[in-house]
C-alpha positions in Angstrom: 14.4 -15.8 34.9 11.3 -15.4 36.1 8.3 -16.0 38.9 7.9 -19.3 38.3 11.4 -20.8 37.2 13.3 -23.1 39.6 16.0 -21.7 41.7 18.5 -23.6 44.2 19.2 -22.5 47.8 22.1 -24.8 49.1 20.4 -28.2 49.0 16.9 -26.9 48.7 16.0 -27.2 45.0 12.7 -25.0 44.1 10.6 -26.0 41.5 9.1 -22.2 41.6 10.3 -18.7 43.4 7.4 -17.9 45.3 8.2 -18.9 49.1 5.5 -19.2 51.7 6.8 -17.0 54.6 6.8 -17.9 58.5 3.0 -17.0 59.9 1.7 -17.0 63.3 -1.2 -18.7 63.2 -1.7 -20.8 66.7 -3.0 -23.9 65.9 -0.5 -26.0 68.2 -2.8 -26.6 71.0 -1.6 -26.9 74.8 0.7 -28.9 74.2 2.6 -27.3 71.2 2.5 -30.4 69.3 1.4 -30.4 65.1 -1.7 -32.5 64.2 -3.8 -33.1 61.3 -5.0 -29.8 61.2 -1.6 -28.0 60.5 -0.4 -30.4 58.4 -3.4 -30.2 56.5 -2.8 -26.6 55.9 0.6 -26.8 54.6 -0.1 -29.7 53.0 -2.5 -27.9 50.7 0.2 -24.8 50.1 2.7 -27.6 48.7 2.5 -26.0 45.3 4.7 -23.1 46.4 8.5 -23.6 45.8 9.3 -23.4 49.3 6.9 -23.5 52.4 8.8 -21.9 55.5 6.7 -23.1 58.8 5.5 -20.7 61.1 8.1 -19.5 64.1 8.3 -22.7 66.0 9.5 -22.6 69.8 13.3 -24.1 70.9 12.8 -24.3 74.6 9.9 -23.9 76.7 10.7 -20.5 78.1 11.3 -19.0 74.6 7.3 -20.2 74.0 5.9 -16.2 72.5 2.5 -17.1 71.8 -0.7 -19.1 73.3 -1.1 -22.4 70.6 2.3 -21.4 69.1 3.6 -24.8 68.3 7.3 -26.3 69.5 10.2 -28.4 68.6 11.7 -29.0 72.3 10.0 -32.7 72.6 10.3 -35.9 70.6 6.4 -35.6 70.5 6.7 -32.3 69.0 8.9 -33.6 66.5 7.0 -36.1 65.5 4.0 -34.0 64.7 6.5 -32.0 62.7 7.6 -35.5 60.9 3.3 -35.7 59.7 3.6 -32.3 58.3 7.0 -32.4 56.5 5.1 -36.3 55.0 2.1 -34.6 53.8 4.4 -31.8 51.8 6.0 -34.4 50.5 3.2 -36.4 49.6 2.7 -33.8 47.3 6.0 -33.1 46.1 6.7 -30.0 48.1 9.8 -28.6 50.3 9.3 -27.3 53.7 11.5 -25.8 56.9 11.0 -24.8 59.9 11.5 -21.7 61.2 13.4 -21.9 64.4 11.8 -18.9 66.8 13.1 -17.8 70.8 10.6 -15.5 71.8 13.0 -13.5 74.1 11.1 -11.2 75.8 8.0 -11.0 73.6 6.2 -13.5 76.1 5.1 -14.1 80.0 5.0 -16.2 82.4 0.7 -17.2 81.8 2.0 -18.4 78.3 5.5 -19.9 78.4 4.1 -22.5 81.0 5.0 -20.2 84.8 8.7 -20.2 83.2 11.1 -17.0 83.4 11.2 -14.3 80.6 15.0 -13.8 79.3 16.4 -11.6 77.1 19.8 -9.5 76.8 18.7 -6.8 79.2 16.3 -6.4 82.1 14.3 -3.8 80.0 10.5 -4.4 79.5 8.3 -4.2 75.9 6.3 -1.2 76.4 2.6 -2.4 76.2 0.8 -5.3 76.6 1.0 -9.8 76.0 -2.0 -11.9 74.6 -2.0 -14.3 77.8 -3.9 -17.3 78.4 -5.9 -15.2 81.5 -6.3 -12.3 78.8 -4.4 -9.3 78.1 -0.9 -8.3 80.6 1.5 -5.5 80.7 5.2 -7.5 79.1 7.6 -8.5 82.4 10.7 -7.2 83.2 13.0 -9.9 81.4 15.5 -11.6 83.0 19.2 -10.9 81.8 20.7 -13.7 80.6 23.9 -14.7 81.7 27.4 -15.8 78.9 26.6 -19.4 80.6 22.8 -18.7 80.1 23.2 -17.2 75.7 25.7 -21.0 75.6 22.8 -22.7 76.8 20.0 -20.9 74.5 22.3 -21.8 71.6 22.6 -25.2 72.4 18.7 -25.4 72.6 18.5 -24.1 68.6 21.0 -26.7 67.9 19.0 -29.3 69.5 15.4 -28.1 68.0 17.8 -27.8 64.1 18.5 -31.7 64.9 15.6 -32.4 65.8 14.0 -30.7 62.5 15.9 -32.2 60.3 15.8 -36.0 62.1 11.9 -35.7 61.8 12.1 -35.2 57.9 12.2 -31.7 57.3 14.2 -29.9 54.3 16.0 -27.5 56.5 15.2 -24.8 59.7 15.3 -21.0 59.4 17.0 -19.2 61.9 14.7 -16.1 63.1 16.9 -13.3 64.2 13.7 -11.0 62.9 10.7 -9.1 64.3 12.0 -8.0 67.5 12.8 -12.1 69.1 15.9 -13.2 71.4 18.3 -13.1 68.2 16.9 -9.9 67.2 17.0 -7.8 70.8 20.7 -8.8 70.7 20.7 -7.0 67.4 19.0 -3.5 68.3 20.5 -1.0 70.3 17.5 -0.4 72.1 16.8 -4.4 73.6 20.5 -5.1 74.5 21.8 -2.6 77.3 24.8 -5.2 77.7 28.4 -4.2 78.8 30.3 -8.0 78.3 31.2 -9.9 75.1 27.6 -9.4 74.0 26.5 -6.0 73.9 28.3 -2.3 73.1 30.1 -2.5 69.9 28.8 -3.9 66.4 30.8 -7.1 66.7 29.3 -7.7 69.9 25.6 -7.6 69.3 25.8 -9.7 66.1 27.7 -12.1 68.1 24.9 -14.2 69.4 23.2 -14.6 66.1 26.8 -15.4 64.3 27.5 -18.3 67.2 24.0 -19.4 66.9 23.8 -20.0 63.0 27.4 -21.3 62.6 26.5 -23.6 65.5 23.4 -24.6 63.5 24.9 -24.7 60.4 27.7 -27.3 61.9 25.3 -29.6 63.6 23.0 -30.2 60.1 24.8 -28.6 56.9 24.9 -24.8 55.8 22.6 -25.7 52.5 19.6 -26.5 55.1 20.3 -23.3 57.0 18.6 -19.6 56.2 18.6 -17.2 58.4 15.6 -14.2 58.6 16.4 -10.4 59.4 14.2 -7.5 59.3 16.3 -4.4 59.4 14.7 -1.0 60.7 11.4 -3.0 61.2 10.7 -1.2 64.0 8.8 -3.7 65.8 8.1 -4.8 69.6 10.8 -2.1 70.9 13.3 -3.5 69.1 14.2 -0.3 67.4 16.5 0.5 64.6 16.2 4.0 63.5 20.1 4.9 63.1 20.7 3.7 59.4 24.1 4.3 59.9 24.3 2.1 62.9 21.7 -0.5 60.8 24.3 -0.7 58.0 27.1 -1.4 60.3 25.5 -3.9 62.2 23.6 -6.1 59.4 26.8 -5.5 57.2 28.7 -7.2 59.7 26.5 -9.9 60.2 26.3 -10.4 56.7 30.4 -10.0 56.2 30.7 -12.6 59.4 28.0 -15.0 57.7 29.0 -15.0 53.7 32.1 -17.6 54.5 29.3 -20.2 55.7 27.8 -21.1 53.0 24.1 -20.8 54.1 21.1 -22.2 52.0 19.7 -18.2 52.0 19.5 -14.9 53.4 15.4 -13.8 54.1 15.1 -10.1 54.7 12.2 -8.6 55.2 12.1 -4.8 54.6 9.5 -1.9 53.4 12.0 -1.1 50.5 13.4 -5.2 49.2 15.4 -3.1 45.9 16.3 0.1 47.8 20.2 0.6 48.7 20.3 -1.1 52.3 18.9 -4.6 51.3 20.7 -4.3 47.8 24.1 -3.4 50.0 23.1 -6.5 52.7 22.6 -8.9 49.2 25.9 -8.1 47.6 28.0 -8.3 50.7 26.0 -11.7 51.6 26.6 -13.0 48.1 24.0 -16.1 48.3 20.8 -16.3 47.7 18.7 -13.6 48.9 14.4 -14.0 49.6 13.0 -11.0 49.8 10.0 -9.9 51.6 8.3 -6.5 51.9 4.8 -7.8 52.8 4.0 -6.9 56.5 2.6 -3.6 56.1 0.7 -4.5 52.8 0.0 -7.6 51.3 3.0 -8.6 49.1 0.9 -8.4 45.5 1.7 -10.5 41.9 3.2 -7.4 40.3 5.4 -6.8 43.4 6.7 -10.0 43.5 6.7 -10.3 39.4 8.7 -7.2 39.7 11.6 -8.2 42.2 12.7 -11.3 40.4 12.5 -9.8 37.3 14.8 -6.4 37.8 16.9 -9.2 39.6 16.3 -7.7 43.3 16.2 -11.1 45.1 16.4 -15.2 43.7 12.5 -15.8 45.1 9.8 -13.3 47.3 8.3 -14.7 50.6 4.5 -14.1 50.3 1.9 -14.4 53.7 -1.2 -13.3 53.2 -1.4 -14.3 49.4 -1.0 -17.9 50.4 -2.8 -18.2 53.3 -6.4 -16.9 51.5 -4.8 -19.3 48.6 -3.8 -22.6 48.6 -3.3 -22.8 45.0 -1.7 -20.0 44.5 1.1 -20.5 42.2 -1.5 -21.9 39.9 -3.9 -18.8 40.1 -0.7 -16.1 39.5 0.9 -18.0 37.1 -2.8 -17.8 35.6 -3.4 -13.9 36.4 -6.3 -15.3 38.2 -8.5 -13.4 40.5 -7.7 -14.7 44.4 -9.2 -15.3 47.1 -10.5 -12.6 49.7 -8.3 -12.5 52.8 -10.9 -13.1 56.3 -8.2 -11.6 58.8 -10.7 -12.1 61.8 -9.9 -16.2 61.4 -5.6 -15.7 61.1 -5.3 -16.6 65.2 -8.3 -18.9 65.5 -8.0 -22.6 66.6 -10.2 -24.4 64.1 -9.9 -24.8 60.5 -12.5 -21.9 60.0 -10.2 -19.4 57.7 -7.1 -22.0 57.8 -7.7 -25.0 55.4 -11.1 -24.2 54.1 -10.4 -21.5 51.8 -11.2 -22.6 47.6 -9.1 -24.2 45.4 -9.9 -22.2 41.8 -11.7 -25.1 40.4 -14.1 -24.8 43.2 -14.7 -21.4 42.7 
């Protein structure tokens, strides 16, 4: 096998292994709702074998970012519905990624609505806000009653997804998010049913993708981790207590039957993800671009030595809408303009050159 043969994930069939990963980029306007422009921008990325849609919010509290774009409304949904059309249209597959921002939020963003997360302990530093930059709140502890209800709001938002036409959702238990914080050590301070042991802190992230995987079929259902990531205080820097926790999860998950397994991780064929990818015994996406830009070789590289079944790839997509085409070519790419990713416009979103207009 190779870069650009098919591969099935549950019921998603890939006509390619390169996988667009989830990326912030804040086009939703006030209202969190998709328009033209966004599905104009995946639409153009169609060529990939998988496009997974940027973190998209459940519930109104769990809104992280300013623009971020949501699935708690029928309206919502129905801008999803244009953009899972346009793929289509031209013959692609597309999920959504299904995102509760936890803690990583505030009040002048989420719409005056409370901050949750396992633990009243605050992100040390400091929120992009609507009235500029503020220190992250104290969260709010959320209740057993309160964790029910937050799954029952991914269930909904899965539903919803896959009613408006979308191949499947991805569940984000990654980059330091509600799922995540349940995850670390450092985020969840908890003493009951959901905090202390390792059974306990993966069991909020098992309830929530069973429950998900229930409501719309485990072959739509992935699920993203990023073990010792390291990011927004949800830190992991015990690999003996990493191992443990995402071997658990991974043991409690493997009887499901989920579509995939996305891991992002610094090292996708060193021994931990290679452990988590056994004991998962799916389908495994890797993805080691956040530091760096995932490259050709790279990716080349992990399907070939028969590290993962396809590679998630950011920035390489976003600079390149035909990128399959141009790597498949050894073509030269695109340069990145970083100083557009979190802009509203289409400025550094949909107008970057196809190759034949280079």
């Amino acid at each position: 096998m190779d870069l650009f043969t098919p591969v099935t994930l549950g019921d998603l069939e890939l006509g390619n292994r390169i996988v667009m990963a989830p990326l912030t980029r804040l086009r939703g306007g006030p209202d969190g709702i998709p328009g033209d422009l966004i599905a104009e921008h995946y639409r153009q990325r169609a060529g990939v074998g998988l496009i997974i849609a940027e973190g998209t919010y459940v519930n109104f509290e769990s809104q992280a970012f300013v623009g971020q774009p949501g699935i708690a409304t029928d309206e919502q949904a129905e801008g999803w519905r244009r953009v899972a059309d346009a793929v289509h249209g031209r013959g692609g597959r597309i999920v959504l990624q299904l995102m509760h921002g936890g803690r990583v939020t505030h009040p002048d963003v989420n719409g005056g609505r409370r901050v949750v997360a396992p633990s009243a302990v605050a992100i040390d530093g400091e929120v992009h806000t609507a009235k500029g930059k503020q220190p992250y709140p104290v969260p709010h502890a959320l209740t057993t009653d309160e964790v029910a209800a937050a799954v029952a709001d991914i269930v909904a938002a899965a539903r919803r997804s896959i009613d408006a036409g979308l191949d499947g959702v991805e569940i984000h238990s990654a980059n330091g998010y509600l799922l995540h914080e349940f995850l670390s050590p450092a985020s969840n301070r908890r003493t009951d049913e959901y905090g202390g042991s390792v059974e306990n802190r993966i069991r909020l992230v098992v309830e929530a993708v069973t429950a998900v995987a229930d409501a719309v079929g485990a072959g739509r259902v992935g699920l993203r981790i990023s073990p010792e990531h390291n990011i927004q205080d949800a830190l992991e820097t015990d690999r003996e207590d990493v191992r443990a926790v995402y071997g658990a999860l991974v043991d409690r998950l493997r009887p499901v039957g989920l579509a995939y397994l996305s891991v992002l991780h610094q090292e996708p064929a060193g021994e931990l993800v290679q452990e988590l990818r056994a004991r998962f015994g799916g389908k495994v996406i890797a993805n080691s671009g956040f530091a760096s830009p995932t490259t050709r070789e790279e990716a080349v590289r992990l399907i070939e030595e028969a590290h993962a079944d396809a590679v998630a790839v950011g920035r390489a997509v976003l600079a390149n809408p035909d990128l399959v085409e141009r790597w498949r070519g050894e073509h030269r790419e695109n340069d990145l303009r970083p100083e557009l990713f979190y802009g509203p416009g289409a400025e550094g979103y949909t107008d970057y050159p196809r190759l034949q207009e280079v």
